[in-house]
Every structure is written in C-alpha cells, then in structure tokens.
N, C-alpha and C positions, 0 to 999 in steps of 0.2 A: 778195317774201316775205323776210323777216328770215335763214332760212339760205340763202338764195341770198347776200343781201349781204354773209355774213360769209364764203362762200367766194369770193365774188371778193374782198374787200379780201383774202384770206387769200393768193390767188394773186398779185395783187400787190405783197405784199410778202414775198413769195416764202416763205411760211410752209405748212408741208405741214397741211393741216387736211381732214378727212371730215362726212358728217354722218351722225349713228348715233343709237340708240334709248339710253338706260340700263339696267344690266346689270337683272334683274328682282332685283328686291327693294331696288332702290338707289333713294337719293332726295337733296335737296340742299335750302338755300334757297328755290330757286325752284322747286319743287315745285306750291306754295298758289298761285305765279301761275298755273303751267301749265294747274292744275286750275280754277281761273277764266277758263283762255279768255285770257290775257296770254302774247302768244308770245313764248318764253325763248329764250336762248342760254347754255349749260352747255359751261365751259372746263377741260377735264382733260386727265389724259394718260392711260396704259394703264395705268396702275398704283392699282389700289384696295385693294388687301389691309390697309392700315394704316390709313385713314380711319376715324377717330372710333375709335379705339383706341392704348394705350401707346405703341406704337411709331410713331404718327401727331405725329411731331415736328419742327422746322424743317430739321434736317439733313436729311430725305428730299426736300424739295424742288426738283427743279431748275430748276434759277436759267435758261437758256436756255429751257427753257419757261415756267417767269413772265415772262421778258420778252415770249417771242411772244405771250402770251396780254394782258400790258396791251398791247401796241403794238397788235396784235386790236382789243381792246375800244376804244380810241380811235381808231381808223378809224374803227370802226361807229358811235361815239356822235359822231363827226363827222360822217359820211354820213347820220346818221338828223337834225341839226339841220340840213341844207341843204333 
C-alpha cells in the first residue's frame, strides 16, 4: 500500500512522518484523484491557517520541511519505478 511505503522510505531517512486524514473541510490538488479511486499521498506540515489566503506567501514556508518532503517524494517515485 502507497502509505506504508512512504512511511518506511520516511523512517529511513530518518524523516518523522504520520499518516492522518485532512482536516474536514480541507482539500488540495489531488482531491479529484482521490475521489476517483487514484491513491494519493498529501505532503504538509501542521500548519494551514494561511493556505490559499494573503498571508499564504513564500516566506512561511519552511524550507527544512520542503526538503523532507521532495527527498520523501523521490524515494517514493523511485521505489514505485523498481
């Protein structure tokens, strides 16, 4: 299953990751796959108050979690092409 694999690459490489539901009323890109049955993996942090609003700008970003999240995402999209 796709969130197994992304918690073990996550363990790994020693990157603290969960798997959890979205907050109700939240949704993303990959929503419309979800909803067709395309199983997703959604990479955030705890922090949503600013999304998709003024204050949703590059300086909130942190940069230590974008890197976990592409080195994440490139595990998986490696282990998923073997």
């Amino acid at each position: 299953m796709l969130v197994e694999q992304v918690l073990d690459r996550a363990e790994k490489l020693g990157i603290r990751a969960e798997a959890s539901r979205e907050p109700p009323g939240a949704s993303g890109d990959h929503a419309s796959f979800l909803v067709a049955g395309v199983p997703v993996v959604f990479f955030s942090g705890s922090e949503f108050s600013c999304i998709h609003c003024p204050a949703d700008v590059i300086e909130v970003v942190d940069p230590k979690l974008l890197r976990q999240a592409v080195a994440l995402g490139l595990e998986l999209v490696i282990s998923l092409a073997q």
